[in-house]
Backbone as CSV, one residue per row, in Angstrom:
resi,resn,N_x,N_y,N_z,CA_x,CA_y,CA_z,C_x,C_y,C_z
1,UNK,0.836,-1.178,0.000,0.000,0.000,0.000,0.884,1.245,0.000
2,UNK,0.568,2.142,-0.463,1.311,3.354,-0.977,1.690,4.270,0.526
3,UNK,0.305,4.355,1.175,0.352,4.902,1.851,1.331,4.739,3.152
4,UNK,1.708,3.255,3.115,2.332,2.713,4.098,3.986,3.499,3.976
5,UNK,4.579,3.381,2.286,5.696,3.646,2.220,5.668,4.952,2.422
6,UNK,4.803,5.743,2.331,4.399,7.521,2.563,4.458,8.052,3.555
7,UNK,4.041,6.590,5.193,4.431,7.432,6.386,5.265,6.179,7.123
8,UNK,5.592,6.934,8.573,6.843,6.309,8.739,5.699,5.797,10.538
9,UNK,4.772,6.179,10.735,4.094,5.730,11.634,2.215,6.389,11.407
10,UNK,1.792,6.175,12.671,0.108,6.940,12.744,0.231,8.171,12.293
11,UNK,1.592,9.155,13.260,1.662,10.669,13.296,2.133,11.205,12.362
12,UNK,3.038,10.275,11.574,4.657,10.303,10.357,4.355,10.382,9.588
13,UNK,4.642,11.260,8.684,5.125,10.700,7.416,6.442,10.903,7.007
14,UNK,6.800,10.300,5.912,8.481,9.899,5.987,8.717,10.805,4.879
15,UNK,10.482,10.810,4.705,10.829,11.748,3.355,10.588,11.504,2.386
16,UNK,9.402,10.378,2.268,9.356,10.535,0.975,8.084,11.510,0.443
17,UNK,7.239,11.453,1.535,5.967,12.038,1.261,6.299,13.465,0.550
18,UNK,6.889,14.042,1.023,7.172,15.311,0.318,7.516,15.092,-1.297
19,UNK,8.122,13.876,-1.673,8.860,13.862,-3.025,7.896,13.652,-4.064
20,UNK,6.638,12.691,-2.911,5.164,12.049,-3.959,4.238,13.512,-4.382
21,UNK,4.111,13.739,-3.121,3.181,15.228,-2.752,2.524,15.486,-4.383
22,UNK,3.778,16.197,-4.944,3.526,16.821,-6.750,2.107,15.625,-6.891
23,UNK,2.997,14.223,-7.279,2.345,13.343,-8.192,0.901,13.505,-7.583
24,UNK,0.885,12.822,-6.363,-0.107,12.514,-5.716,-1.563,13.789,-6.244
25,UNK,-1.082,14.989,-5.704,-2.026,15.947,-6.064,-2.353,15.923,-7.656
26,UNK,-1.677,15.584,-9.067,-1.970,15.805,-9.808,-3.008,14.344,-10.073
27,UNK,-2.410,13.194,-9.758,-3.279,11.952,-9.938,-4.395,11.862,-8.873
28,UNK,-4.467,12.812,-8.170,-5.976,12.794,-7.550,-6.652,13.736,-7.935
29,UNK,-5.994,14.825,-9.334,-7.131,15.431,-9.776,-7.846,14.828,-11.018
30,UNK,-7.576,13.924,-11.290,-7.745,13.006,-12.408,-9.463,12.363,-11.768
31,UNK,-10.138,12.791,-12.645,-11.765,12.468,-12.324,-12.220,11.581,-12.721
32,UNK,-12.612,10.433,-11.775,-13.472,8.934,-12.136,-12.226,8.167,-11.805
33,UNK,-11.219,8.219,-11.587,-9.992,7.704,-11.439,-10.635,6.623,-10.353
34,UNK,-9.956,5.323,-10.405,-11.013,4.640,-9.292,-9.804,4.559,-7.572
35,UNK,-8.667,4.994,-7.938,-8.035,5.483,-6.850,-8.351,6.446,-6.098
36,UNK,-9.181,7.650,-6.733,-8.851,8.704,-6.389,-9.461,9.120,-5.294
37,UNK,-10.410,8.183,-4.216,-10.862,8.949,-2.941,-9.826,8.645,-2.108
38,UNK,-8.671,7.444,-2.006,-7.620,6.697,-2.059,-6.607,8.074,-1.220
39,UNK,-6.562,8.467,-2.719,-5.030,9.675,-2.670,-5.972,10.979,-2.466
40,UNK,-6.797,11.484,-2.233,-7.813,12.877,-1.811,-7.192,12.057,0.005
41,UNK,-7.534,10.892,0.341,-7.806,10.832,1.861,-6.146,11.096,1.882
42,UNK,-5.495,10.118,1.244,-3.683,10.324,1.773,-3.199,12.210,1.828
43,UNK,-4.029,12.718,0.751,-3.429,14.258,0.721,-3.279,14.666,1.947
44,UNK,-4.937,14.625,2.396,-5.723,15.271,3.440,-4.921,14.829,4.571
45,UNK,-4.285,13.616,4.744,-3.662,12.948,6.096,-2.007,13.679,5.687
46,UNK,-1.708,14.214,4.536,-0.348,14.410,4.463,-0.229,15.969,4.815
47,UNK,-1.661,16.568,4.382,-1.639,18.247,4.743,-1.956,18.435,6.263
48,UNK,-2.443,17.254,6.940,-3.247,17.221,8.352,-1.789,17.312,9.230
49,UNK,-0.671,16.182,9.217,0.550,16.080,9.804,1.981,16.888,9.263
50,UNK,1.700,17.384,8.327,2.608,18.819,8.064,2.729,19.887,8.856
51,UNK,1.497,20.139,9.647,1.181,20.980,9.857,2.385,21.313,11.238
52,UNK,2.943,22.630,11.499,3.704,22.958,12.719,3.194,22.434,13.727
53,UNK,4.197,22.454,14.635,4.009,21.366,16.089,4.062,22.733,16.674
54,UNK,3.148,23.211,17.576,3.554,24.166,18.750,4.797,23.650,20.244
55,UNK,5.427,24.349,19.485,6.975,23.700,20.737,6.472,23.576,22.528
56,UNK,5.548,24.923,22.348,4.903,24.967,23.966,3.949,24.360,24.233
57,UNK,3.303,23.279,23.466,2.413,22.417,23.573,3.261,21.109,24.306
58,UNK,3.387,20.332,25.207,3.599,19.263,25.531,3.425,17.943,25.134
59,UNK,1.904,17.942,24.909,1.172,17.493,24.516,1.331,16.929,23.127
60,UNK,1.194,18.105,22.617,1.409,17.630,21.029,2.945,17.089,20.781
61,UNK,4.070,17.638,21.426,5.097,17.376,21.170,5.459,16.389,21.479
62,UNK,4.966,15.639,22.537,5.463,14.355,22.762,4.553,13.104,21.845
63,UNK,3.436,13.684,21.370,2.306,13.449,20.381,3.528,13.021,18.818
64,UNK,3.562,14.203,18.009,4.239,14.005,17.038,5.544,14.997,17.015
65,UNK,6.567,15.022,18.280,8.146,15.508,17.802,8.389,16.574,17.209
66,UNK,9.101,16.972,17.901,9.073,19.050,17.627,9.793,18.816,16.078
67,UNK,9.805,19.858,15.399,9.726,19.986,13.975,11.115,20.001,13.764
68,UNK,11.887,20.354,14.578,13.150,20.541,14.484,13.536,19.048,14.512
69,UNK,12.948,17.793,14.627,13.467,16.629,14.664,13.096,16.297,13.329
70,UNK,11.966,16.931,12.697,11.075,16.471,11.656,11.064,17.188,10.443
71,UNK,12.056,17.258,9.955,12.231,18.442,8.590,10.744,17.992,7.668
72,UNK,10.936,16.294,7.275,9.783,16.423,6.475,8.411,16.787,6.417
73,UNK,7.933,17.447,7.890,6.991,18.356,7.904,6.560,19.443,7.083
74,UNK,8.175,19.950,7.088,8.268,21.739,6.413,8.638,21.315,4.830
75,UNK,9.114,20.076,4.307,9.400,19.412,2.923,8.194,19.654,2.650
76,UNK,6.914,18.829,3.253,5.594,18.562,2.712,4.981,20.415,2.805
77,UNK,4.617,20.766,3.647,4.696,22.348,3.549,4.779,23.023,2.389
78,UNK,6.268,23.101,2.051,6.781,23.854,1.131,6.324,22.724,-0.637
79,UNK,5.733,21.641,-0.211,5.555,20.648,-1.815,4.085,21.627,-1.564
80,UNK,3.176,21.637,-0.791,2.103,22.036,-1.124,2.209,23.435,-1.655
81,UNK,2.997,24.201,-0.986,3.091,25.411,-1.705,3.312,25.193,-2.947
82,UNK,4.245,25.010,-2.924,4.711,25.300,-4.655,3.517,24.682,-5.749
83,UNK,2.712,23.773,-5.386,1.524,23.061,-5.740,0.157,23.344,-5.809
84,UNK,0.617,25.111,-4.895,-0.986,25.295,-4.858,-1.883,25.901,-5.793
85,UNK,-1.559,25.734,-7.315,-2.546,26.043,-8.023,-3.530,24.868,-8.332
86,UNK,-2.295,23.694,-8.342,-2.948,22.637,-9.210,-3.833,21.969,-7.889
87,UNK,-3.549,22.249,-6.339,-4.504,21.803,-4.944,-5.837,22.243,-5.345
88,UNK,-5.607,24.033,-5.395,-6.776,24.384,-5.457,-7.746,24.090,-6.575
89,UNK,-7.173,23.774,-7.813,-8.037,23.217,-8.661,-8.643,22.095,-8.603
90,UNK,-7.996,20.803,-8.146,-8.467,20.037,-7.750,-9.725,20.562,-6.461
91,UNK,-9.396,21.028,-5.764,-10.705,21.577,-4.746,-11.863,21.765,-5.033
92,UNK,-11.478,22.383,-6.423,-12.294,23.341,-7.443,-13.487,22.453,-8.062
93,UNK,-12.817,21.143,-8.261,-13.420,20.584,-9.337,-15.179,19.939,-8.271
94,UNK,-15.827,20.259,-9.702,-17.246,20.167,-9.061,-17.441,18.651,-8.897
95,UNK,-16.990,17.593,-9.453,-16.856,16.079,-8.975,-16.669,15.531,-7.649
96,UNK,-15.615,16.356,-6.571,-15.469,16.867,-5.711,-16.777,16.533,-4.407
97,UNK,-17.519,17.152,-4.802,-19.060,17.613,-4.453,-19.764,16.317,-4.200
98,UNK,-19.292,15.313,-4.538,-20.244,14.284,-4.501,-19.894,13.433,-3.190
99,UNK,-19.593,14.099,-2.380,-19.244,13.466,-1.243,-17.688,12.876,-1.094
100,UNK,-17.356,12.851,-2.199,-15.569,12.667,-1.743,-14.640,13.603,-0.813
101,UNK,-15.383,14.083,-0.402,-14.060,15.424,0.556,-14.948,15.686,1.620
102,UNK,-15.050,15.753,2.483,-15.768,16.355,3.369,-15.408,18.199,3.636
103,UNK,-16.619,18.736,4.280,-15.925,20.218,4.247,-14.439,20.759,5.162
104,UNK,-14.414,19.774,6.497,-13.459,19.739,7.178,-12.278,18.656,6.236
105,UNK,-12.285,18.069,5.719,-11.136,17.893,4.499,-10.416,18.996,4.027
106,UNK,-11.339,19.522,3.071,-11.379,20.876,2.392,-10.766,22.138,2.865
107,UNK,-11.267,22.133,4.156,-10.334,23.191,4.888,-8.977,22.720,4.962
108,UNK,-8.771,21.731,5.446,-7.716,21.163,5.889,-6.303,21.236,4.780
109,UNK,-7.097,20.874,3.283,-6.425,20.556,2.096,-5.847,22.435,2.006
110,UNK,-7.266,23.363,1.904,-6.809,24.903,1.604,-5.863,25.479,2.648
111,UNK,-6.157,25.269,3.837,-5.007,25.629,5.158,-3.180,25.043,4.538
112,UNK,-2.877,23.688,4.064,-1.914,23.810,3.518,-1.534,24.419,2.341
113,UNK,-2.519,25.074,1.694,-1.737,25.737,0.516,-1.229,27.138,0.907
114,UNK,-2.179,27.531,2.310,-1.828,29.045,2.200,-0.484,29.165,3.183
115,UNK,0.536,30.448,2.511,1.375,30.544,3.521,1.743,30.237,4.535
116,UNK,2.572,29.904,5.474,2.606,30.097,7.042,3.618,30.393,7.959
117,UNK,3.854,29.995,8.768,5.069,31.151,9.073,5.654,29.904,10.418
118,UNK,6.284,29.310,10.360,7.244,28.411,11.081,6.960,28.463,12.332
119,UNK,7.238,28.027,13.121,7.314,28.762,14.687,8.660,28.810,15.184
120,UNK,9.162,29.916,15.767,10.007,29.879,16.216,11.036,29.459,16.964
């Protein structure tokens, strides 16, 4: 399973996820594709654990490992950026709508495209 080689545990994902990221987003905008709720859920789990670890969180940090242990956080980050025309189009697409994404997906997917700012 793809997804397996993509993370490195529940919280993880590994270096490679950042390298798929491109593909992944373009072959899940591919419509009727019979993978494609498949790689929409892997996005959504790859934009969900990218996301910055608050260092002053405890919690989370002992959860999923301050970022500074975890470069491929800010890899996957920076793949969605550079990606975010072809994210948001995929978002875009009215196929979409038929129940493949949920709206809390959706957010989740647009929150990684937009900017963000590291934590310190």
């Amino acid at each position: 399973m793809l997804g397996n080689v993509l993370m490195d545990g529940v919280f993880r994902v590994s270096a490679a996820m950042p390298v798929a990221l491109p593909f992944l987003i373009r072959l899940a905008a591919v419509p009727g594709s019979a993978v494609r709720p498949g790689l929409v859920d892997l996005l959504v789990v790859a934009a969900e654990l990218s996301q910055p670890v608050d260092g002053d969180n405890e919690r989370q940090v002992r959860l999923l490992g301050n970022d500074c242990d975890h470069p491929e956080r800010a890899w996957c980050r920076a793949a969605f950026a550079a990606h975010a025309s072809a994210l948001c189009a995929l978002l875009e697409d009215g196929t979409l709508a038929d129940g493949l994404i949920s709206a809390d997906d959706r957010e989740c997917l647009l929150k990684a495209v937009e900017p963000q700012r590291d934590p310190s």
